[in-house]
C-alpha positions as CSV (number, residue, x, y, z in Angstrom):
1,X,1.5,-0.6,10.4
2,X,3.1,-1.5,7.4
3,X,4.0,-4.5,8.0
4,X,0.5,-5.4,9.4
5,X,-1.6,-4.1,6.3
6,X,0.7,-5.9,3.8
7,X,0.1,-8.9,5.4
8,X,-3.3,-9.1,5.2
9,X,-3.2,-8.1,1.7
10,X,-1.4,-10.5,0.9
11,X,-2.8,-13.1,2.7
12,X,-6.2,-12.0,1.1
13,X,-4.3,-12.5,-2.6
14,X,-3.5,-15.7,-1.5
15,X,-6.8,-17.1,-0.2
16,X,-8.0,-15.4,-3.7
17,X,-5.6,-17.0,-6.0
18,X,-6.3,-20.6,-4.3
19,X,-10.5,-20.4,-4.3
20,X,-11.2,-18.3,-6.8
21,X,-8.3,-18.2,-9.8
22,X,-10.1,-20.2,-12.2
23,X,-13.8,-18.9,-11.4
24,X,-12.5,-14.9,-12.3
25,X,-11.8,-12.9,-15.2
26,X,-8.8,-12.1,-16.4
27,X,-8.9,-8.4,-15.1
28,X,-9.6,-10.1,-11.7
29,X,-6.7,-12.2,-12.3
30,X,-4.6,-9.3,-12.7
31,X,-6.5,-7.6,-8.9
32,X,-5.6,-10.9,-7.0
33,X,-1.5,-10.9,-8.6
34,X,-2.0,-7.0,-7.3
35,X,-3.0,-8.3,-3.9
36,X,0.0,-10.4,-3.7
37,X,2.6,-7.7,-5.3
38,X,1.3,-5.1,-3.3
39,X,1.4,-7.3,0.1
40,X,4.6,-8.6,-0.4
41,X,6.1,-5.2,-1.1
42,X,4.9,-3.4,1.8
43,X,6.2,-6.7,4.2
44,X,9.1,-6.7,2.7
45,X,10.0,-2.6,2.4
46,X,8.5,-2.4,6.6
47,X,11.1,-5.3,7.5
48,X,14.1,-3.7,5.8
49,X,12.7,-0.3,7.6
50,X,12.7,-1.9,10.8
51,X,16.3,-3.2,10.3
52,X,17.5,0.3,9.2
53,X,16.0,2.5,12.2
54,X,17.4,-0.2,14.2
55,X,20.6,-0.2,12.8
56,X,20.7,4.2,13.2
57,X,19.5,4.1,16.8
58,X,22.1,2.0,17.7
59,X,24.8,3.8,15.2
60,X,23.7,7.0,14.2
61,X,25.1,8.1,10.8
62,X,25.4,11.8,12.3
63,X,26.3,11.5,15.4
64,X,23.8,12.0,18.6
65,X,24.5,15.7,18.8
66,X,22.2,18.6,18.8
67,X,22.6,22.1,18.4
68,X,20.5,24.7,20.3
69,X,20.1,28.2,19.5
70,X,18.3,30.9,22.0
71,X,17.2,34.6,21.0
72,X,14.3,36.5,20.2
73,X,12.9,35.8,16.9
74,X,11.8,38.7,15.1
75,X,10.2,36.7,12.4
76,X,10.1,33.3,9.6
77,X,10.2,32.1,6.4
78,X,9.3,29.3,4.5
79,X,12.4,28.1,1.5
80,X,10.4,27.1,-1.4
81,X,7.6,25.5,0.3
82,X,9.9,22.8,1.8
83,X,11.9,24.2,5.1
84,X,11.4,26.6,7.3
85,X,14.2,30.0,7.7
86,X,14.4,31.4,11.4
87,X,15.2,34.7,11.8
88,X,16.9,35.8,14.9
89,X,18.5,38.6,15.8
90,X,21.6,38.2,14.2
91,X,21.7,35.3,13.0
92,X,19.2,32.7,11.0
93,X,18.3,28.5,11.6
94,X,17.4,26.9,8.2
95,X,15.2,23.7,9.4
96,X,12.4,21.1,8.2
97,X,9.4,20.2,10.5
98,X,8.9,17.1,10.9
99,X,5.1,16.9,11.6
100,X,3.2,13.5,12.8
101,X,1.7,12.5,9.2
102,X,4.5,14.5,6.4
103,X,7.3,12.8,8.4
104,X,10.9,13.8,7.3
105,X,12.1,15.3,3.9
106,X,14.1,13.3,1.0
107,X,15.8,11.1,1.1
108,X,13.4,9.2,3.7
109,X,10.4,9.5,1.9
110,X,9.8,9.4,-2.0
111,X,8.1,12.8,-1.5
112,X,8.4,16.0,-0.1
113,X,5.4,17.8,1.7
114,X,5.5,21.0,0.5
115,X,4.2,23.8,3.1
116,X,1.7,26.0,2.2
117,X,1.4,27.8,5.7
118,X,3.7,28.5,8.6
119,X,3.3,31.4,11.1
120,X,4.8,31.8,14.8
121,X,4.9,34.0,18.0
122,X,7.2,37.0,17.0
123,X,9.4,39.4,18.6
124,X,9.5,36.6,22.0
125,X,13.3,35.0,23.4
126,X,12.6,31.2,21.9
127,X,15.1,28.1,22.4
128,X,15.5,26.2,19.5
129,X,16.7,22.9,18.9
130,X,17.9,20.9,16.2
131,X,19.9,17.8,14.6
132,X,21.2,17.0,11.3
133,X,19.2,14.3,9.8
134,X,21.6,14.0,6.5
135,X,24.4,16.5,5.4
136,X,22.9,19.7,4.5
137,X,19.2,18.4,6.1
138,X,18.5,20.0,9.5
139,X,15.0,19.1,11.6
140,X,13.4,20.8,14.4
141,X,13.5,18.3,17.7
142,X,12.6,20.9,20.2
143,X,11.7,24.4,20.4
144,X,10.4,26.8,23.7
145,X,8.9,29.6,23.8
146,X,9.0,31.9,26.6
147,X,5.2,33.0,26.3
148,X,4.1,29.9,26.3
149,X,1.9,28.4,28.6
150,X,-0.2,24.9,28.9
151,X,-2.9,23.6,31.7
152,X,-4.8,20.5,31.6
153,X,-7.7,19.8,33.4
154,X,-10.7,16.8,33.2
155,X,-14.5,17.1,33.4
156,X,-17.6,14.8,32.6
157,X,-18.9,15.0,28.6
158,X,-22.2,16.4,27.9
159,X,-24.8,15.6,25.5
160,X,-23.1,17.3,22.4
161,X,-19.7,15.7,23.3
162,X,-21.7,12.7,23.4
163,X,-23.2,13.1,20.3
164,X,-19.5,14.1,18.3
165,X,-17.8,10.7,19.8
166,X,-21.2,8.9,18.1
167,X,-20.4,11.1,14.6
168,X,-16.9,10.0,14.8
169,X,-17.8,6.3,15.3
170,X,-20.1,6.7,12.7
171,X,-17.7,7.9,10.0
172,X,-14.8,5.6,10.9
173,X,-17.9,2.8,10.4
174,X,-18.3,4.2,6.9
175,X,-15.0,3.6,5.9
176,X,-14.5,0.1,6.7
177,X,-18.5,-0.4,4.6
178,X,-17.3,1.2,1.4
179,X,-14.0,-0.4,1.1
180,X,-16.1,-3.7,2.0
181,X,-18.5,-3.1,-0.4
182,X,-16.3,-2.2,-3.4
183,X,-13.7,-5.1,-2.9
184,X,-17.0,-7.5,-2.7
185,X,-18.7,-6.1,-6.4
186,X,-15.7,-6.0,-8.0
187,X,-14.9,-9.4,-7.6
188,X,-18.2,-10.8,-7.8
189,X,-18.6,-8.8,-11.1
190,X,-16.0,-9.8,-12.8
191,X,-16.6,-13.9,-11.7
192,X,-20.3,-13.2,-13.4
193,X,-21.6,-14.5,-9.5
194,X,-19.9,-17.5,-9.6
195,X,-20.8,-19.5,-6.1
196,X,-17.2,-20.3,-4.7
197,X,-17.0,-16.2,-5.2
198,X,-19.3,-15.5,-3.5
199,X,-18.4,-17.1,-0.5
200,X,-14.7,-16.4,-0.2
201,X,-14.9,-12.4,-1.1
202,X,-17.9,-12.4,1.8
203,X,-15.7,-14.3,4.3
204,X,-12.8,-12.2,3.5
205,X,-14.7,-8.9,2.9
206,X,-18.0,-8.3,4.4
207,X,-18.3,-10.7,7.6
208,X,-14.9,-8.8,8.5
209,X,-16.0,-5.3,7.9
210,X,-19.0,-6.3,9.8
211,X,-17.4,-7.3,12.4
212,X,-15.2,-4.1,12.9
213,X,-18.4,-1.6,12.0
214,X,-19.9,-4.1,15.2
215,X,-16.9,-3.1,17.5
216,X,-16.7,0.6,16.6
217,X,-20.4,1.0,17.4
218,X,-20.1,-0.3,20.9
219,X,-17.0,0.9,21.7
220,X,-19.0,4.8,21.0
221,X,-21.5,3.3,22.4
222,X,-20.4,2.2,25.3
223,X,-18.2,5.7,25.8
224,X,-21.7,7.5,25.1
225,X,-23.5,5.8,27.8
226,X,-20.5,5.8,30.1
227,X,-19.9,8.6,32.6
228,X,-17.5,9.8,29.9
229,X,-15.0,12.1,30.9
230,X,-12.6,15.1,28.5
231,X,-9.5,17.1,29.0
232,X,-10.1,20.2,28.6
233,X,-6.5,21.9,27.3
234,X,-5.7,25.6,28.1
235,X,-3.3,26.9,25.9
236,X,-1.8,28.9,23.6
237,X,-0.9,28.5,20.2
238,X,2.7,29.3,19.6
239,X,2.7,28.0,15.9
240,X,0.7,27.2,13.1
241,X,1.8,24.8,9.9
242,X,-0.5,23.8,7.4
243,X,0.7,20.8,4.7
244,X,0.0,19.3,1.8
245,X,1.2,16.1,0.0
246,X,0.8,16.0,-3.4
247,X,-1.0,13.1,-4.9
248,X,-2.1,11.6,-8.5
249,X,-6.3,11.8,-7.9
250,X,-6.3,13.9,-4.8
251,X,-3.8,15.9,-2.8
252,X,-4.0,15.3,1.2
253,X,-4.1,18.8,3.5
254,X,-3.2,18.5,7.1
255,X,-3.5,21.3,9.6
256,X,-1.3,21.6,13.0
257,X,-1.1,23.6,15.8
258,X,2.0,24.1,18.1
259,X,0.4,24.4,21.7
260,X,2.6,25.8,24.6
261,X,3.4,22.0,26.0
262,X,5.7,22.5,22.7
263,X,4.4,19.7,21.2
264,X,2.6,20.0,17.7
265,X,-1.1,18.3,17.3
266,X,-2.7,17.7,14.4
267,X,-6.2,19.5,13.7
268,X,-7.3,18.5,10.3
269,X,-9.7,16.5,11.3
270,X,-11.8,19.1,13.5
271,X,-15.0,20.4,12.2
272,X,-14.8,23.3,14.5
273,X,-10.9,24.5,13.3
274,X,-11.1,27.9,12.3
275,X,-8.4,29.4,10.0
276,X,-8.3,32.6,12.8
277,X,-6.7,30.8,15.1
278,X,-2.9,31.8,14.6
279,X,0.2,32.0,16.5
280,X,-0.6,34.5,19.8
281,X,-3.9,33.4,20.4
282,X,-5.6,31.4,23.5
283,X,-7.5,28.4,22.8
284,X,-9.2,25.6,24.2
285,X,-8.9,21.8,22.8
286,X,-11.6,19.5,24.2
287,X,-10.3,15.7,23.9
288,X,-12.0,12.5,24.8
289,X,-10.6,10.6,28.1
290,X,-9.9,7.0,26.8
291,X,-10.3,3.9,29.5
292,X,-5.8,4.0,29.1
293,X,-6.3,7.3,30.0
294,X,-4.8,8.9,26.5
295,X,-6.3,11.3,24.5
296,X,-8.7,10.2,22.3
297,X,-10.8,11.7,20.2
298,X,-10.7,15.2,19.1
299,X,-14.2,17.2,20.3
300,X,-13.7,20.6,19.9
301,X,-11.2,23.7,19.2
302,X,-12.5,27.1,20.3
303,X,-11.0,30.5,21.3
304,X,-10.5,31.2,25.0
């Protein structure tokens, strides 16, 4: 992905710097060397990533070993905000979670997520599995609990799951038109509407994000007036993490859910998550059926 995105940035900073260099400003001037700088880096730090995880797979720095632990946890503790303390009886697992958007700790990442929320099933026998990602670094690969349970079924959508795949479509639209929107002003702003502007930032920007608002529409669309079918996911919940990742303008909450297939799935995006659900509890997940036949789109998260 971050190969892809700096690509097209910086093939957007070049198509800039050749039209439009001499028509812009020089704060414009300083946007396009941006889009090239910005580009350039990401292509560049995604290939040397590629090489790297490559490189690990086939020669792990650690080793390829795992270490499993099995007991009934009597309860947890989060290690200043950052890794999680299991507490066994007799004997504790210091370990990170590695969640879908937080990834691992340092030194992978220039950040670390810090955890403001972690609860699980207590006083139950739970497998636990683990591998050193660096010395001193441990992270969760695997963990049963013997409580848990998980069923999956499929049935046709009805109006209202109709109408939450549209909302969806709707909002991932919106996106695509404000960043559109912005790119397109700023440019033309700065260039005082000069014609040659005009026509490169709307071939770059807006017939683009047109284009993609188009295909999100009828791909909803077409879902919408589809015999759509969900799964319906029976389950219960046998942890719950809540993250945040600090930022400059605006720090970024996500929300997850272990559900007895042991797998953890993010939440943070659904409108009906409810802070009561917690670690014991029976609930019901309501996904869209894509044509691959993959989960798609978050519906709905109720109790059972």
């Amino acid at each position: 992905m971050a190969f892809i995105v700096g690509a097209i940035i910086a093939l957007i900073g070049t198509i800039l710097l050749i039209f439009v260099w001499d028509q812009v400003a020089l704060f414009a001037r300083f946007a396009i060397a941006g889009f090239l700088i910005i580009g350039s880096l990401a292509v560049r730090a995604a290939i040397k990533k590629y090489f790297k995880n490559k490189t690990e797979e086939e020669h792990p720095s650690h080793g390829q070993m795992k270490q499993v632990y099995s007991g009934v946890l009597s309860h947890t503790e989060v290690i200043k905000q950052e890794y999680v303390r299991y507490h066994f009886n007799g004997f504790t697992v210091d370990a990170w979670i590695a969640a879908p958007n937080t990834g691992h700790p340092k030194p992978h990442f220039s950040y670390v997520p810090i955890t403001e929320q972690f609860a699980t099933m207590t006083n139950v026998h739970v497998t636990l599995s683990v591998t050193q990602l660096e010395p001193g670094i441990n992270v969760v690969i695997g963990i049963h609990y013997d409580q848990q349970y998980y069923t999956e079924s499929q049935q046709p959508m009805d109006v209202e799951d109709k109408k939450k795949l549209l909302k969806s479509g709707r909002n991932s639209a919106g996106c695509f038109i404000y960043g559109a929107a912005f790119c397109f002003i700023l440019f033309n702003v700065v260039s005082k509407f000069n014609f040659n502007t005009f026509l490169v930032t709307l071939v770059l920007f807006v017939i683009p994000a047109l284009f993609c608002i188009r295909h999100l529409y009828r791909t909803a669309g077409k879902n919408v007036q589809a015999d759509g079918y969900k799964f319906i996911i029976k389950t219960i919940i046998t942890e719950k993490l809540n993250q945040r990742i600090p930022s400059s303008d605006n720090d970024r909450h996500y929300h997850y859910l272990r559900l007895g297939s042991g797998w953890l799935t993010e939440v943070t995006g659904a409108k009906s998550y409810k802070s009561k659900c917690n670690p014991g509890d029976e609930i019901v997940l309501e996904y869209e059926v894509r044509k691959s036949g993959g989960k798609g789109t978050l519906l709905e998260i109720r109790n059972a």
